[in-house]
PAGU-96015 format. One record per atom (N, C-alpha, C): atom name; residue number from 1; x, y, z. Coordinates in Angstrom, 2 decimals, decimal comma. Layout:
PAGU-96015
name resi px py pz
CA NUM X Y Z $
...
end
This chain:
PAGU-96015
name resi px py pz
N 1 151,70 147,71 69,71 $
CA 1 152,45 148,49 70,68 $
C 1 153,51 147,63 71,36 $
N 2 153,21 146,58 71,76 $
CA 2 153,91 145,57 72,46 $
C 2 155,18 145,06 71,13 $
N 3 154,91 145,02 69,91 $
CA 3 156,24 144,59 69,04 $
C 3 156,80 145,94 68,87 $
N 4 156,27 147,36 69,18 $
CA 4 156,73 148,31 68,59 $
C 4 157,75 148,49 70,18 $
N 5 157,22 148,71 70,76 $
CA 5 158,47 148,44 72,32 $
C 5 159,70 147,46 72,23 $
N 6 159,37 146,33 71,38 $
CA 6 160,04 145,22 71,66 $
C 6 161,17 146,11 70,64 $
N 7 160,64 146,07 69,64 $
CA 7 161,79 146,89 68,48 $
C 7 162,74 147,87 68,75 $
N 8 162,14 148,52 69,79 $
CA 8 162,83 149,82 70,05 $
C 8 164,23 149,51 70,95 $
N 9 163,58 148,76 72,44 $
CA 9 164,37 147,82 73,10 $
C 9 165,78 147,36 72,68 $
N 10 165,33 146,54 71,68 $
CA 10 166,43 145,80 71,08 $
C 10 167,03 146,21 70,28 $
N 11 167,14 147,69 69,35 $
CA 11 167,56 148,47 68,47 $
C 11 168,43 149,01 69,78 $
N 12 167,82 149,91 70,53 $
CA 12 168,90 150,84 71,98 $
C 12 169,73 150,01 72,32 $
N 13 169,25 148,04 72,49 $
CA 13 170,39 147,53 73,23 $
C 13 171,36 147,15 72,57 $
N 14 171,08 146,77 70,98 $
CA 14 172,57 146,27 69,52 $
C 14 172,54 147,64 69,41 $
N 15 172,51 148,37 68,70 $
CA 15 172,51 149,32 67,94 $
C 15 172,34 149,12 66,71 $
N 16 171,49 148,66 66,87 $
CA 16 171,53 147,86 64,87 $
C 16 170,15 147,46 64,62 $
N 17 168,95 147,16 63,90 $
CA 17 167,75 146,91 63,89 $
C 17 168,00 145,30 64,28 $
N 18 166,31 144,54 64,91 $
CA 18 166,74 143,35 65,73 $
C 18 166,42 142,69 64,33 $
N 19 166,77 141,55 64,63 $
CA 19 166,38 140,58 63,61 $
C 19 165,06 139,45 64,60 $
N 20 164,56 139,38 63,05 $
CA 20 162,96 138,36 63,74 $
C 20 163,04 137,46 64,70 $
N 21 164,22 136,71 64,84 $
CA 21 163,94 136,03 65,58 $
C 21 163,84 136,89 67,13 $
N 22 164,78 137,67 67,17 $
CA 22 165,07 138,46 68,82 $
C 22 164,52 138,99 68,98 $
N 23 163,72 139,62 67,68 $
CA 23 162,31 140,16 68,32 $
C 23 161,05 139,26 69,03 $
N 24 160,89 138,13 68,26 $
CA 24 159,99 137,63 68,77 $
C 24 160,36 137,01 70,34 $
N 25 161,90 136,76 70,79 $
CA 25 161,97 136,20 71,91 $
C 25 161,83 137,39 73,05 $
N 26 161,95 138,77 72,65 $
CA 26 161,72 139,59 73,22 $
C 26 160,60 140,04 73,70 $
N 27 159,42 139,20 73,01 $
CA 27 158,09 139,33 72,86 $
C 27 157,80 138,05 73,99 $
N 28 158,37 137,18 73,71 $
CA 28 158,06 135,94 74,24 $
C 28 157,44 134,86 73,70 $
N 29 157,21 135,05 72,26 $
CA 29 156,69 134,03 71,63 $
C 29 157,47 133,67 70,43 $
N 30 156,70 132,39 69,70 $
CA 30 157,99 131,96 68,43 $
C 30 157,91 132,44 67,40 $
N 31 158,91 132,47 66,56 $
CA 31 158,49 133,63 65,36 $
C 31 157,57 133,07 64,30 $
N 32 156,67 131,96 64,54 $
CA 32 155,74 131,59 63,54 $
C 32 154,91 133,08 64,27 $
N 33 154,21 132,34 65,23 $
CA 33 153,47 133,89 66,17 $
C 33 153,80 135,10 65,83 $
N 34 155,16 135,26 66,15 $
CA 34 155,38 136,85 65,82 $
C 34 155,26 137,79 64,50 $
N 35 155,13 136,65 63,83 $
CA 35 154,82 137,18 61,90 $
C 35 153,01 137,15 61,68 $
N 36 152,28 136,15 62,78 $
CA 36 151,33 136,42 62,95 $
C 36 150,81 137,68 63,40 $
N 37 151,64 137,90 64,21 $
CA 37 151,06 139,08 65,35 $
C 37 151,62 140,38 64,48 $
N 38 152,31 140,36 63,20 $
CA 38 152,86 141,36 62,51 $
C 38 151,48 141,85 61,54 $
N 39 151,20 140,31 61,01 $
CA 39 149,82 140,54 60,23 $
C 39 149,07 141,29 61,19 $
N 40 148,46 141,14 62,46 $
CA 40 147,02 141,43 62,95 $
C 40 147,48 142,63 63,04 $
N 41 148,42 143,45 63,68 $
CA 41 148,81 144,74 63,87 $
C 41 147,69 145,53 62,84 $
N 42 147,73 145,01 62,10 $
CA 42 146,76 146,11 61,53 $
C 42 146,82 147,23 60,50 $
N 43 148,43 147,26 60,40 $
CA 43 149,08 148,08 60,23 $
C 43 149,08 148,19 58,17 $
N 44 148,47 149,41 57,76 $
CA 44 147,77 148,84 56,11 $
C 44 149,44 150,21 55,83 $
N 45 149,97 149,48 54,34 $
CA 45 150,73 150,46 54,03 $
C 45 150,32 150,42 52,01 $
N 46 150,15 151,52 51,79 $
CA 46 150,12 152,06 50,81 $
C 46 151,29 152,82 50,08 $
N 47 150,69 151,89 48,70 $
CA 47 151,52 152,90 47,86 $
C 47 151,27 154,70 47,55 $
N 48 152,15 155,83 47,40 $
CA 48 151,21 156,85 47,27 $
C 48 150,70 156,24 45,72 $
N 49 151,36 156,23 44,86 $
CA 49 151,23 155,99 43,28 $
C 49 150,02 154,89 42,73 $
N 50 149,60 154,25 44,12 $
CA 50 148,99 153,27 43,33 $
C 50 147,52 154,08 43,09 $
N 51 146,64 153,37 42,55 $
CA 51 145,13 153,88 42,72 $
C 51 144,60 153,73 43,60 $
N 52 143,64 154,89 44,03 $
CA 52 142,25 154,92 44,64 $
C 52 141,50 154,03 44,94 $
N 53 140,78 153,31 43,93 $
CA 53 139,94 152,64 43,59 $
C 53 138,75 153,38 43,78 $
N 54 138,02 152,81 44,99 $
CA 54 136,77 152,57 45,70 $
C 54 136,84 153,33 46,90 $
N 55 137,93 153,70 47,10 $
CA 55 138,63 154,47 48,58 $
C 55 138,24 156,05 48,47 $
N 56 137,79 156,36 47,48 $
CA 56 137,56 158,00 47,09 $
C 56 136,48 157,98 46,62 $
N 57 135,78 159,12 46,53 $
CA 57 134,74 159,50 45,79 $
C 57 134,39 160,38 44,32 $
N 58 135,74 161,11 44,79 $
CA 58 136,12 162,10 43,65 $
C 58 137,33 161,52 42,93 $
N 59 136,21 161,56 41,68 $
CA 59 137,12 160,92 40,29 $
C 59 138,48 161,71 40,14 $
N 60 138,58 162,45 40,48 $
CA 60 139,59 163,64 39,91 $
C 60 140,96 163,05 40,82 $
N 61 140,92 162,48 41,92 $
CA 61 142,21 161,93 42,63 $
C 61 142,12 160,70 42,60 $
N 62 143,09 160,58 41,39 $
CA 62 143,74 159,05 41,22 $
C 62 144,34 158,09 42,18 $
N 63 145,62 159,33 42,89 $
CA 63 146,09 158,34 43,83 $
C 63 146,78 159,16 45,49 $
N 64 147,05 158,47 45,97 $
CA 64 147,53 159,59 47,71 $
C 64 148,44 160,64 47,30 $
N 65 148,83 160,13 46,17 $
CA 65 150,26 161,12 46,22 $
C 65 149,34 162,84 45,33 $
N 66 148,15 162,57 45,01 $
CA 66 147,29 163,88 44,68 $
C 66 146,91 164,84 45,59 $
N 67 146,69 163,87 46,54 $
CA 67 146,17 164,35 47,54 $
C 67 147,07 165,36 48,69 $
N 68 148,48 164,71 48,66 $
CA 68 149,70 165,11 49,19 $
C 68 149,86 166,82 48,67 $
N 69 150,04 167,61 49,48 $
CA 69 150,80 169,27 49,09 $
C 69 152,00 169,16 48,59 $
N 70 152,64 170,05 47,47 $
CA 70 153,99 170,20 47,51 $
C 70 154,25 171,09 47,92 $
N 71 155,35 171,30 48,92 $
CA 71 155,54 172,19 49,50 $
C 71 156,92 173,49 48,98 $
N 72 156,68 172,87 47,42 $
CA 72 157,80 173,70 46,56 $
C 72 157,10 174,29 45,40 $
N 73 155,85 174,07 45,74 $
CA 73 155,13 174,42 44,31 $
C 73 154,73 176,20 45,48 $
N 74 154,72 176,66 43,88 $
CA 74 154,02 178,16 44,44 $
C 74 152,40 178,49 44,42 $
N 75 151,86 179,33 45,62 $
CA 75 150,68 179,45 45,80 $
C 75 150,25 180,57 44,53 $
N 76 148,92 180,83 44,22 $
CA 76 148,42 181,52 43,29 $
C 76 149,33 183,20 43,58 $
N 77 149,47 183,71 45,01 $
CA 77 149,89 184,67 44,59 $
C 77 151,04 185,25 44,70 $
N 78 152,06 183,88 44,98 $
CA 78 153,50 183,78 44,49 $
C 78 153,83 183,68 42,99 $
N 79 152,66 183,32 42,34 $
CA 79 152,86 182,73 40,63 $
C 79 152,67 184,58 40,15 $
N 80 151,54 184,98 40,66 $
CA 80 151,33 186,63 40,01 $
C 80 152,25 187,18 39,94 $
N 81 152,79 186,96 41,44 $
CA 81 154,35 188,13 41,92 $
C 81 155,36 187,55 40,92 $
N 82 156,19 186,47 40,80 $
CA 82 156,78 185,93 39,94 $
C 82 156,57 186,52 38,83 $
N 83 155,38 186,46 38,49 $
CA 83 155,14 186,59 36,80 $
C 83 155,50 188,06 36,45 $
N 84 155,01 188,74 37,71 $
CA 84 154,86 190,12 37,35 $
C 84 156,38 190,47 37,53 $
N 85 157,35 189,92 38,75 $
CA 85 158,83 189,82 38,51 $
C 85 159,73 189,82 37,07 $
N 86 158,90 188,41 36,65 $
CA 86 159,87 188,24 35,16 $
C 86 159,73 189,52 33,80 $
N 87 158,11 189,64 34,25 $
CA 87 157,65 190,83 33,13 $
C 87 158,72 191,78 33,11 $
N 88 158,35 192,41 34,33 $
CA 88 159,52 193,95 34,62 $
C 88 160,61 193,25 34,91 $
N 89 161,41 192,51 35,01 $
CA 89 162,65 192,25 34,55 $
C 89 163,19 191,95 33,13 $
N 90 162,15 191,64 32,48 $
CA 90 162,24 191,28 30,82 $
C 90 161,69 192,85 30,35 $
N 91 161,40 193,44 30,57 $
CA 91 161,14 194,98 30,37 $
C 91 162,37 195,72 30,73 $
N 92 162,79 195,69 31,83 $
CA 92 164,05 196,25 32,00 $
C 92 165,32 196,17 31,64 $
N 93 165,69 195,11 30,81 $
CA 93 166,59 194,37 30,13 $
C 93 166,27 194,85 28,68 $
N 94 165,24 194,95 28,40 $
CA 94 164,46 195,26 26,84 $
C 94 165,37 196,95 26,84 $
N 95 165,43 197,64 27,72 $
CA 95 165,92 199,16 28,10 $
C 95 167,02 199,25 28,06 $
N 96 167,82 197,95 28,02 $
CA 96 169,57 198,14 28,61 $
C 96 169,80 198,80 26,98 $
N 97 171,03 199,13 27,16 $
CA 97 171,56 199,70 25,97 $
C 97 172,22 198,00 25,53 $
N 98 172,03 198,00 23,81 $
CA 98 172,69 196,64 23,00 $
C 98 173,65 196,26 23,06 $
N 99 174,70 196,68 23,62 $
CA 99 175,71 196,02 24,32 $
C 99 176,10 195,18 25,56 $
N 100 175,14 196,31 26,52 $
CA 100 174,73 195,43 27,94 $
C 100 174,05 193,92 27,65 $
N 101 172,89 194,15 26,86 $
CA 101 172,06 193,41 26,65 $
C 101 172,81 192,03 26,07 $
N 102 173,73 192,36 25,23 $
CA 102 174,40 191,24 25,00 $
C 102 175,34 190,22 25,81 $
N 103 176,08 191,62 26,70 $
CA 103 176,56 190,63 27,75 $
C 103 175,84 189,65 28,60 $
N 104 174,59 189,95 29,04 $
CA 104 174,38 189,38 29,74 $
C 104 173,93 187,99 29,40 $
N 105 173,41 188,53 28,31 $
CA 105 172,87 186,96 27,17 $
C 105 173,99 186,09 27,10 $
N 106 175,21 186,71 27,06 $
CA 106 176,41 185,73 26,69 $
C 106 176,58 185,25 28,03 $
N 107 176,50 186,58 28,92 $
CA 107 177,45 185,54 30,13 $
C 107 175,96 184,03 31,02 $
N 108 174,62 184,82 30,92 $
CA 108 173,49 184,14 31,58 $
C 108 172,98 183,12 31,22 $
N 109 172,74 184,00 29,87 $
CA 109 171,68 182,39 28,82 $
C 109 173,08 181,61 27,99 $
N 110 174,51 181,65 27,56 $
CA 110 175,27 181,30 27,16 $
C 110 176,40 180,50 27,56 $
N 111 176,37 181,17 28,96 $
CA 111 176,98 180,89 30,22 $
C 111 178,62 180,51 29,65 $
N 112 178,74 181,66 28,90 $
CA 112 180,69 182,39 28,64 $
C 112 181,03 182,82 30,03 $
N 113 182,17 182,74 29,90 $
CA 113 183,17 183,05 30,79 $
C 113 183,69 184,60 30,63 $
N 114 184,02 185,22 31,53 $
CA 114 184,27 187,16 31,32 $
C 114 185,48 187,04 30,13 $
N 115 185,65 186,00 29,93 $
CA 115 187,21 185,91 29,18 $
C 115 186,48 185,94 28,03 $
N 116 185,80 184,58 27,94 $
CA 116 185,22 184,42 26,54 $
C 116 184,39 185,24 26,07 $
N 117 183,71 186,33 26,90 $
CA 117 182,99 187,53 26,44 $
C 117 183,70 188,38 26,00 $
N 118 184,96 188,64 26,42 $
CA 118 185,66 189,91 25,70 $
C 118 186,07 189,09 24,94 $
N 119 186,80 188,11 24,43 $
CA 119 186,74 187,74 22,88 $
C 119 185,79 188,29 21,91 $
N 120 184,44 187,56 22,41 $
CA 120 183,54 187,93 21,59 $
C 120 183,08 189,15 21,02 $
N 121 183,21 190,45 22,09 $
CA 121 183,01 191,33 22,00 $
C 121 184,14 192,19 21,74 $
N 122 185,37 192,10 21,71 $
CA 122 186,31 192,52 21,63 $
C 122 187,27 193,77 22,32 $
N 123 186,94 193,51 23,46 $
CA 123 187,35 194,61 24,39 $
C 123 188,01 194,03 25,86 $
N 124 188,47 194,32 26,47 $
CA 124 189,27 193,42 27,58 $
C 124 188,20 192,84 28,95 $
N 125 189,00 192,09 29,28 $
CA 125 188,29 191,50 29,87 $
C 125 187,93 192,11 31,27 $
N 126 188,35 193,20 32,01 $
CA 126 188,55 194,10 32,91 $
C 126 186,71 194,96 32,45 $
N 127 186,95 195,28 30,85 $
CA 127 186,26 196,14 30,48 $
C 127 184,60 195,40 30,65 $
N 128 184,58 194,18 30,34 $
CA 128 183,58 192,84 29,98 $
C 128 182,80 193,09 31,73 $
N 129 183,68 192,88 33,04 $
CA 129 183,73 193,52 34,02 $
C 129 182,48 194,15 34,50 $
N 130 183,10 195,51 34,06 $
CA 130 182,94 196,52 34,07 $
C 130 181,30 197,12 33,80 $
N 131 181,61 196,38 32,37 $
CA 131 179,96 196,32 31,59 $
C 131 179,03 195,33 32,38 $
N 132 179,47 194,33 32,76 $
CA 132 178,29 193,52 33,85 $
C 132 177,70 194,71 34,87 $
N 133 178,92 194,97 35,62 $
CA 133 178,62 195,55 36,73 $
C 133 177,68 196,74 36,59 $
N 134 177,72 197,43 35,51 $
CA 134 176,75 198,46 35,07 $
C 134 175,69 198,27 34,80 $
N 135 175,78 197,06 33,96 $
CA 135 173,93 196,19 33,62 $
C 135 173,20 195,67 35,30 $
N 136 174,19 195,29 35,84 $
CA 136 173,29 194,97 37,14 $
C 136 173,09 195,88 38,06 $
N 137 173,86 196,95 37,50 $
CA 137 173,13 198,36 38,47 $
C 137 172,45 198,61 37,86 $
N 138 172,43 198,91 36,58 $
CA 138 171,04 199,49 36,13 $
C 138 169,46 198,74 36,31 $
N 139 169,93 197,25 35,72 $
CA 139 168,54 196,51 36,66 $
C 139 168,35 196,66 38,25 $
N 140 169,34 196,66 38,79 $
CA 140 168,98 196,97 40,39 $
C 140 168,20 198,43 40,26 $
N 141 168,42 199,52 40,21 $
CA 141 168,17 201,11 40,14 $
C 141 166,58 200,65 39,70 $
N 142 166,55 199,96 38,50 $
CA 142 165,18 199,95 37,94 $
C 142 163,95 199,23 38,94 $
N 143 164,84 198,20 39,49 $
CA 143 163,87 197,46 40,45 $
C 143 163,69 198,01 41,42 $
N 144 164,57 198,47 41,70 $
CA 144 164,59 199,95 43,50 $
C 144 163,13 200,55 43,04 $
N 145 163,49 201,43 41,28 $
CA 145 162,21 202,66 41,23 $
C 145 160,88 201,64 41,17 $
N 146 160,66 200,64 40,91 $
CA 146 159,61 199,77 40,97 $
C 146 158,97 199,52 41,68 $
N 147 159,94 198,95 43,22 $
CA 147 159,36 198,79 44,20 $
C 147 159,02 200,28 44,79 $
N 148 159,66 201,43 44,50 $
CA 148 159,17 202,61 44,75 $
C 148 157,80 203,05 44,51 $
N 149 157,67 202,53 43,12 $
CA 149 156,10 203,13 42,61 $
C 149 155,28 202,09 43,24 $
N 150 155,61 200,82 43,83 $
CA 150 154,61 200,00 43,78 $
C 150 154,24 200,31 45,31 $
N 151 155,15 200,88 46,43 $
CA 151 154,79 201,55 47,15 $
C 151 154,29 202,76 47,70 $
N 152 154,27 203,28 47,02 $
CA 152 153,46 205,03 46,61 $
C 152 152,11 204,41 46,09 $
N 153 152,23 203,75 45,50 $
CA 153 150,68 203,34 44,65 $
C 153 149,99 202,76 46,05 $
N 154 150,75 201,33 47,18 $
CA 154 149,96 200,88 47,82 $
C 154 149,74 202,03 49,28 $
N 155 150,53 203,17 49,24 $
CA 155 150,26 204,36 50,44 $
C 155 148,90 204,98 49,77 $
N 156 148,89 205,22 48,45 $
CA 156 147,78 206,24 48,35 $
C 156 146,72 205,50 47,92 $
N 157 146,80 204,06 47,81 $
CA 157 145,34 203,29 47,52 $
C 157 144,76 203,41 49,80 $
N 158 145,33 203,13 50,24 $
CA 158 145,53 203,12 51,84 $
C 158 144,72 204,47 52,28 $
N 159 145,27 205,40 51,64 $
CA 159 145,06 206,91 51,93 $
C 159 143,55 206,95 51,47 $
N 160 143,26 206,75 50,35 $
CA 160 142,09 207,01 48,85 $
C 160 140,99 205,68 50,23 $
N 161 141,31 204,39 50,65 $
CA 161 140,53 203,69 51,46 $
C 161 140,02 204,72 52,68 $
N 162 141,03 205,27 53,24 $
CA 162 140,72 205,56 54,81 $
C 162 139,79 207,12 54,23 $
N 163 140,70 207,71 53,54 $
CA 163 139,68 209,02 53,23 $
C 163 138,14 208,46 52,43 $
N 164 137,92 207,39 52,19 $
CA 164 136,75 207,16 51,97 $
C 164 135,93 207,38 53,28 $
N 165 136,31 205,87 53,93 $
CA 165 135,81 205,49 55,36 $
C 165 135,55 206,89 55,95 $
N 166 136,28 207,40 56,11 $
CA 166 136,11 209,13 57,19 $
C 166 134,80 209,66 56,73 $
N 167 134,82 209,38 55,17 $
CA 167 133,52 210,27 54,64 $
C 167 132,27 209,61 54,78 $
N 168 132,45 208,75 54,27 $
CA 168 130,76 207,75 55,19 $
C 168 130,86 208,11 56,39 $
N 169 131,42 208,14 57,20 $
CA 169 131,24 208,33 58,81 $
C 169 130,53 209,80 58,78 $
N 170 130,68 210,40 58,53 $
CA 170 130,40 212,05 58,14 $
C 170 129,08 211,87 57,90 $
N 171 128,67 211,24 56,60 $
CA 171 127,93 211,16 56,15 $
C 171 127,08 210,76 57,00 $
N 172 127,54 209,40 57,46 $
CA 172 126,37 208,79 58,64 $
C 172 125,81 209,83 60,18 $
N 173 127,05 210,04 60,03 $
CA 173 127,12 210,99 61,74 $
C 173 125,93 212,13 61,30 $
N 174 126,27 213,03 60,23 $
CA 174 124,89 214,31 59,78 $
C 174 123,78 213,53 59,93 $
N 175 123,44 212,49 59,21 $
CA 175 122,08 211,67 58,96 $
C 175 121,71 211,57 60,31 $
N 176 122,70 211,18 61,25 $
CA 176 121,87 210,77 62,66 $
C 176 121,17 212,06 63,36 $
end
């Protein structure tokens, strides 16, 4: 605590990190001491990458950095939603009419230019346009009715729950 004050001190007063020696005169002792007093601190730093050893119990974590969350990885039922995303989007694309379908392959997975698509396809480039803009309404429209059904489905699973519940209660309430 006392070198971690001293550090701070003398960083606010240069603006610059201190060097060993000014730390230690800041401390009040010589910097043989003060590299001493760096050791006793106590202070253990780890690699994440290195091994475990003897430090764990469970074989299965090699090293800290296992142990660590990523906080970019997806939870189990972000991976479902995802998955179930790509499905019905690879379903809905499967529906476009063979022309759409091509644009988009050219312009997405090919990554052409609206120019270089109407080359390919042979129609202007206004028209190339045109045809995007229709493929991504039609996947939008499709994903709208999706999330439509998937909300009708979760109102009347809701409905199908509570009209259960009501009926046990019934049930229970006669019995009493």
């Amino acid at each position: 605590m006392q070198i971690e004050n001293a550090l701070a001190n003398l960083e606010q007063r240069f603006g610059r990190p201190a060097k060993e020696q000014e730390a230690a005169a800041e401390v009040g002792v010589s910097t043989d001491r003060y590299r001493q007093m760096l050791l006793e601190v106590g202070i253990v730093i780890l690699s994440l990458d290195a091994p475990l050893g003897s430090l764990m119990q469970d074989d299965e974590v090699a090293s800290l950095s296992d142990l660590l969350e990523d906080p970019d990885t997806m939870g189990p039922a972000e991976q479902v939603e995802q998955q179930e995303l790509i499905t019905f989007l690879t379903t809905a694309i499967d529906r476009l009419p063979e022309r759409e379908r091509l644009l988009l392959s050219l312009y997405y997975h090919e990554e052409l230019t609206m120019k270089e698509i109407s080359k390919v396809m042979g129609v202007s480039e206004s028209r190339v346009c045109q045809l995007h803009m229709q493929a991504v309404l039609r996947l939008r429209a499709s994903m709208n009715v999706q999330q439509d059904c998937e909300d009708t489905t979760r109102s009347k699973q809701r409905q199908v729950t509570t009209a259960g519940r009501r009926h046990s209660k019934q049930k229970i309430n006669s019995i009493s």
